[in-house]
C-alpha positions in Angstrom: 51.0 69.2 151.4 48.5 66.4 150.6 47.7 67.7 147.3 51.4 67.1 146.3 51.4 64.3 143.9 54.7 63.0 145.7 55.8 63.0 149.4 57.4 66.1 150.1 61.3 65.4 150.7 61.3 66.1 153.9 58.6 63.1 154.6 60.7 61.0 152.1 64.0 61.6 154.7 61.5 60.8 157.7 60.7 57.2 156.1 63.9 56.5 154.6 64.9 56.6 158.2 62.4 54.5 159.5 63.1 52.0 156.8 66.7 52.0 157.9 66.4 51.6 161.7 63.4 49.5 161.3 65.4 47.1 158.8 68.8 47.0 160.5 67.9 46.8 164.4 67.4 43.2 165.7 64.2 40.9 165.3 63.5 37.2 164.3 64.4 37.7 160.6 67.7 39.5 161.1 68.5 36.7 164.2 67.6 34.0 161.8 70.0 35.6 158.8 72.9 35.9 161.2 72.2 32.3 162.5 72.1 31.0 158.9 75.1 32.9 157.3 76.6 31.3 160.6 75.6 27.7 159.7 75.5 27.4 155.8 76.8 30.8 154.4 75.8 33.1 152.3 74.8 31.7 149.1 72.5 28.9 151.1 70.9 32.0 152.7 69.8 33.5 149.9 66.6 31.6 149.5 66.1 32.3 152.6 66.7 36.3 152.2 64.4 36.2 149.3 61.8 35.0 151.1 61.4 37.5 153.6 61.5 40.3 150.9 58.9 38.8 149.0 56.9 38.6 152.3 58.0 41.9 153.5 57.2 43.1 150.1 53.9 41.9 149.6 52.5 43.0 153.2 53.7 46.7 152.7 51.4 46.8 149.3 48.9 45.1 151.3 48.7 47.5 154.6 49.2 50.3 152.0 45.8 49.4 150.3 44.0 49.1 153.4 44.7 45.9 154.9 47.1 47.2 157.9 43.8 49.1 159.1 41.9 46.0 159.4 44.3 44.4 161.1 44.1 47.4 164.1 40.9 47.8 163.9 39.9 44.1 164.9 41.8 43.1 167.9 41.2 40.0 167.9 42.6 39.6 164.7 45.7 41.2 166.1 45.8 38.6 169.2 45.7 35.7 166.9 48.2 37.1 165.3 50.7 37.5 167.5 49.5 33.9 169.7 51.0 32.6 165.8 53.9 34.6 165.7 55.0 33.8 169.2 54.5 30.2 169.6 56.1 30.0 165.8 59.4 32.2 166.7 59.7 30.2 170.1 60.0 26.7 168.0 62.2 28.3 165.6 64.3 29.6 168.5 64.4 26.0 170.2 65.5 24.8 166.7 68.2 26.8 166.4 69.2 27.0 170.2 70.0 22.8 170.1 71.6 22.5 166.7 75.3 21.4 167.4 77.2 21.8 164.5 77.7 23.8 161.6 75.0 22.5 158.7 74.0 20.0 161.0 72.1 18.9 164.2 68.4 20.8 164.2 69.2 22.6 160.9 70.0 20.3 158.4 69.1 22.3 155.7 68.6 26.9 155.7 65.4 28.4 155.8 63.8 27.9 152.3 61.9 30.3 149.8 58.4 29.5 150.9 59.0 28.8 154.6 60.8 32.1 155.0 57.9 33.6 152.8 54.8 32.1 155.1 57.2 32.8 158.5 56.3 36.7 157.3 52.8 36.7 157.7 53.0 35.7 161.7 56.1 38.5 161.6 54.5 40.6 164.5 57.7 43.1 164.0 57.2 43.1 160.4 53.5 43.6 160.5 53.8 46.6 163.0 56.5 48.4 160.9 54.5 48.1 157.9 51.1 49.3 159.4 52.9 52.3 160.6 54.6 53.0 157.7 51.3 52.9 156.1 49.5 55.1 158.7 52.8 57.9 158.5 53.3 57.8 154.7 50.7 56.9 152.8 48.0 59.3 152.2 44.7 59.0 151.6 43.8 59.9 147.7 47.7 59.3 146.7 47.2 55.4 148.1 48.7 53.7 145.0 51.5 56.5 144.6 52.5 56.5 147.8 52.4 52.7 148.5 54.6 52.3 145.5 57.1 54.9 146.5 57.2 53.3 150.2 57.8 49.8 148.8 60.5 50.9 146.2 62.2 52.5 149.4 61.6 49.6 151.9 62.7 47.1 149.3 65.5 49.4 148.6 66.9 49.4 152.0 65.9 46.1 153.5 68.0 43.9 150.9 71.6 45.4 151.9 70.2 45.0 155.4 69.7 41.4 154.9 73.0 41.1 153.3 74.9 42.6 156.5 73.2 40.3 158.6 74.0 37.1 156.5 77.2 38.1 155.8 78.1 39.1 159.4 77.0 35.7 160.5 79.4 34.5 157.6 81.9 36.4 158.2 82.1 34.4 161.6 82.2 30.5 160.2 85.7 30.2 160.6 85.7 31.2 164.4 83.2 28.6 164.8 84.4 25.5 163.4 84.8 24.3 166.9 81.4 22.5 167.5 81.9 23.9 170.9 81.9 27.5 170.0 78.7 26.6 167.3 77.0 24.9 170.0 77.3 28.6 172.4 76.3 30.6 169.2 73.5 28.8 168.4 72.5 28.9 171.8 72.7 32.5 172.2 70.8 32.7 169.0 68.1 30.9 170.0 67.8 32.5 173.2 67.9 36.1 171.4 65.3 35.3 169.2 63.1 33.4 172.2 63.7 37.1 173.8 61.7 39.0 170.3 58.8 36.5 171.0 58.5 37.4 174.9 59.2 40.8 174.1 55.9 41.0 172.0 53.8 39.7 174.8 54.5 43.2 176.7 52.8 45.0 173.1 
């Protein structure tokens, strides 16, 4: 099997499913989609959307080539990590949590290209999806083959997913024009996303 020069289909099925529930299920980016489609729609998000698939992009070709394994193998490189990522998704979440009105409040403005971009690096779900995806499907002596292939699929799958969430959170502005219903929204959102942080302190 590893001396196929592609993934055998059934492997390909086994990450194309990973991709999917990894990229649709809950987590800070998806939260933070939702929250913006919510607050400045879709076309405003798009920055935003861009910059986590250039992010998410660039880490899967990184932890392909080798740089996921350093990450695990040092722990203390893991802690820092995920010290960054939790204290950064916590601020994020109190930002979103007290903005009051649509566009306004805490979040005058959407997420931007390179803040979305950096926000990936201190991703703790992102980082553990790609160094598994990495450890599962990328073989050693097929490493640029197989790191392509997973990146063409994870790209593949992760842009709709990013679209759903966005345009769910879109699809809801109208509900919310009451600043009293955007003020509960953004509340639950913030709270949501505060819960991914904690949750990575059990890892």
């Amino acid at each position: 099997m590893n001396d196929a020069t592609f993934l055998p289909p059934a492997m390909i099925a086994a990450l194309f499913s990973f991709a999917l529930i990894s990229s649709i299920t809950p987590g800070p980016n998806n939260i933070m989609l939702a929250t913006s489609g919510v607050n400045f729609g879709i076309r405003r998000t798009i920055p935003h959307m861009a910059g986590i698939s250039a992010g998410l992009l660039l880490i899967m070709i990184a932890c392909g080539l080798g740089l996921g394994t350093i990450v695990s193998a040092y722990p203390p490189v893991r802690r820092a990590l995920m010290i960054l990522g939790i204290v950064y998704t916590l601020w994020l979440s109190w930002k979103i949590a007290s903005a009051g009105s649509l566009g306004g409040g805490d979040l005058p403005h959407p997420l931007r290209f390179p803040g979305a971009f950096a926000f990936q690096w201190i991703n703790v779900k992102l980082w553990l999806m790609t160094i598994t995806l990495a450890a599962l499907y990328v073989r050693p002596g097929h490493t640029l083959a197989d790191t392509a292939l997973v990146t063409v699929i994870l790209a593949m799958i992760n842009v709709p997913a990013m679209l759903l969430w966005a345009g769910f959170g879109a699809g809801l502005r109208n509900l919310l024009q009451d600043p009293r219903r955007i003020r509960v929204f953004n509340l639950v959102m913030g709270l949501l996303l505060a819960a991914t942080a904690i949750a990575l302190l059990r890892m």
